[in-house]
N, C-alpha and C positions, 0 to 999 in steps of 0.2 A: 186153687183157693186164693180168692184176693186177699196182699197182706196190707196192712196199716198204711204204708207209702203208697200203694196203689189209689187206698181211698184216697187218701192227700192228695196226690195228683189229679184224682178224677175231679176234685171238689175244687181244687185251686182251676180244674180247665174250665170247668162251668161258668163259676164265676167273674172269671174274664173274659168269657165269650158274651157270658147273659152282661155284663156291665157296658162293656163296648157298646153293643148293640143296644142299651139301654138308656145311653148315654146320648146318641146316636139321634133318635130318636125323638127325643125334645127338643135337641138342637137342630134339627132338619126344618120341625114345624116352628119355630122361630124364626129359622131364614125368611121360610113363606108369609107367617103370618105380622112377622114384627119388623121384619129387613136385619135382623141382627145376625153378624157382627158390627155391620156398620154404622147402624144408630147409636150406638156406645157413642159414639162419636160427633153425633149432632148435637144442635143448640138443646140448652132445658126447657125451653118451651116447647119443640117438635117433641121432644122425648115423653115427656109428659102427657100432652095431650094423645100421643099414638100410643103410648099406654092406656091412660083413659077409656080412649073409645075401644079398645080389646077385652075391655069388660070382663067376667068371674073366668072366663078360656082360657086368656091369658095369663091370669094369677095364675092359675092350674097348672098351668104349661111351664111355670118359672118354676112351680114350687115341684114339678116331676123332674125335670132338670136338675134341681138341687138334691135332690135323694136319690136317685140315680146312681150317685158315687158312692151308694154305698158299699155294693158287691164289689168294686174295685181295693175298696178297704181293705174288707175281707180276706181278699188275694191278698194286697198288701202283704198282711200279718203273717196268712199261714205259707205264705215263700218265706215268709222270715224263718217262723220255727223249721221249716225243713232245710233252712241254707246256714241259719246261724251259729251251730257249730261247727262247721267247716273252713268257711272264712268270718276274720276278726271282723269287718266292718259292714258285716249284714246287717245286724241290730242297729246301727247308725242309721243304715238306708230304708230299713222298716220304719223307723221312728220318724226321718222324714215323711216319708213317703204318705203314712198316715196324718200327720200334721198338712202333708199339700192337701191333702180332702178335706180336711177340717176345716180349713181356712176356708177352699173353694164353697165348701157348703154357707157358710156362713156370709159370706160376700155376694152368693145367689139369695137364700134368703132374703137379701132386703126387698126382690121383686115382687116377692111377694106380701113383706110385714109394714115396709116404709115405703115405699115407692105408693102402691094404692092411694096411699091416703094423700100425698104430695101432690099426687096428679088431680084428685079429686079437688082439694083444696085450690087451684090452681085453673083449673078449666070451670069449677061450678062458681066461684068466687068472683064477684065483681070489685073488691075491693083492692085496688090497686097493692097497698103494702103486703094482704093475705098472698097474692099471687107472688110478688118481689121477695116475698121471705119463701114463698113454696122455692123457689129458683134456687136459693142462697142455699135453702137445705140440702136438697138434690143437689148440686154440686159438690154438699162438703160429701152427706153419704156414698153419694158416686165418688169421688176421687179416694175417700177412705176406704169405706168396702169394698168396692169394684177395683180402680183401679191397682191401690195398694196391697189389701189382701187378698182377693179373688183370681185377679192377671199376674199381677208383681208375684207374691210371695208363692202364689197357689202355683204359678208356671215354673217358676225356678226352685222348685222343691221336687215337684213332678219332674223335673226333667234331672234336678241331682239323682232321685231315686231309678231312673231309669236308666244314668248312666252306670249306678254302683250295680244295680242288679244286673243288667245288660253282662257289667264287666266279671261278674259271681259267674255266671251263666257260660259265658267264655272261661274262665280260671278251669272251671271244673266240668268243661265240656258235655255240661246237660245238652245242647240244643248244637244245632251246625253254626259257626263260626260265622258265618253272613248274617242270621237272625240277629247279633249283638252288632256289628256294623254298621245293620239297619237301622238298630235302635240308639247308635251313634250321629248317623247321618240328621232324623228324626229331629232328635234332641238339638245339634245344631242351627237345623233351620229354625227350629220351635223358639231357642232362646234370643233369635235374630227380631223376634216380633215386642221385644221388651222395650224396641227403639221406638212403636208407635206409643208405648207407655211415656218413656219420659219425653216425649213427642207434646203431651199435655202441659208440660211445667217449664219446657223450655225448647221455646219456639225454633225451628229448623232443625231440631234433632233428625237426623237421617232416618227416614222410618221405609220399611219395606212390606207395602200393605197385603200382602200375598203369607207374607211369614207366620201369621198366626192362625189363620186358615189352613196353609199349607202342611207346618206343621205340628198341628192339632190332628187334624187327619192321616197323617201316616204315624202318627204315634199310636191313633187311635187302630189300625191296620195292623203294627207291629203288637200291642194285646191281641189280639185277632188270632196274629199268626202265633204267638206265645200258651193262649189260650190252648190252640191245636194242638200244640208242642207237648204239651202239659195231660193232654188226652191219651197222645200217642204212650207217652212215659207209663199211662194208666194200662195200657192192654187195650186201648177204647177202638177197636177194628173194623167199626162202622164208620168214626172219625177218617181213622187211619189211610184206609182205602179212598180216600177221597183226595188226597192230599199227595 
């Protein structure tokens, strides 16, 4: 008979297997369709206009991207209620970890709610100051939402929660002792990419453009392999035998 923690775990593996891969996903068909992550990084005029011409797809596509986090949430929380009596500083690392989505959602959104209209105002507009003020705006919302709360806060929240729960995960010897390693190594390379952040506000900051690509994707990997973990915990024997 499955008892209560089984389900728990069955639902918490789901959930980070379906989020990853969900996540996944939108950000794949952005590489393709929009060159991102690295248009983050171009003038506002290219920005703009290669939004523009990506027409109602690409809203789409931003606005799937930003909901996406959600099942991660989810996870989030319910490792909380199953770890938070155990060790003190789970509910810390819940409470982040939920705040790094929130943020990230919110900082994607603009692509879809403020960005549109900026681009539009800006490629359809002949009027020199309409287009120079579209610039001024997109900039302030990109450095505010995107850079500050989406990359800044949203990264270094994700990657505190991944170290507290990694180290919960290690304490009480849920999972083999590499998987938190992993999710150590992960998290260092991931927070290496905060240099192309203040790369923006002050010129020659050491920036290593592989770091946030890099990793994004093995953190993105170590839910993956977390996910599985969280199967296995379940009794999930179809999972199990694969792995």
């Amino acid at each position: 008979m499955e008892t209560t923690t089984d389900s728990s775990n069955r639902l918490i593996g789901r959930l980070l297997l379906s989020g990853a891969v969900l996540v996944f996903i939108p950000y794949t068909i952005l590489t393709i369709i929009f060159d991102y992550p690295g248009i983050l990084r171009q003038a506002p005029g290219i920005v703009l206009t290669r939004f523009q011409a990506g027409g109602p797809t690409l809203i789409a596509v931003w606005w799937s991207f930003a909901i996406t986090c959600l099942p991660l949430l989810q996870a989030y929380r319910l490792i909380g209620e199953r770890l938070e009596n155990k060790l003190y500083y789970v509910r810390l690392a819940t409470m982040l970890g939920v705040i790094s989505g929130l943020v990230q959602i919110i900082g994607l959104l603009r692509w879809t709610f403020v960005v549109p209209v900026l681009a539009d105002n800006y490629v359809q507009s002949t009027n020199p100051a309409i287009r120079a003020a579209s610039v001024v705006a997109f900039q302030t919302i990109h450095q505010y939402g995107g850079v500050m709360l989406g990359e800044h806060l949203g990264q270094l929240l994700t990657i505190a929660w991944t170290v507290m729960i990694a180290s919960a995960f290690n304490t009480l010897r849920l999972f083999p002792k590499w998987t938190s390693w992993f999710a150590y190594g992960a998290s260092a390379i991931y927070l290496l990419a905060q240099g192309d952040l203040f790369a923006t506000v002050i010129p020659g900051f050491p920036v290593w453009h592989l770091a946030g690509l890099l990793g994004s994707t093995l953190w993105l990997v170590w839910v993956l392999i977390i996910g599985v973990h969280f199967l296995r915990l379940a009794g999930h024997k179809t999972v199990a035998a694969l792995v």
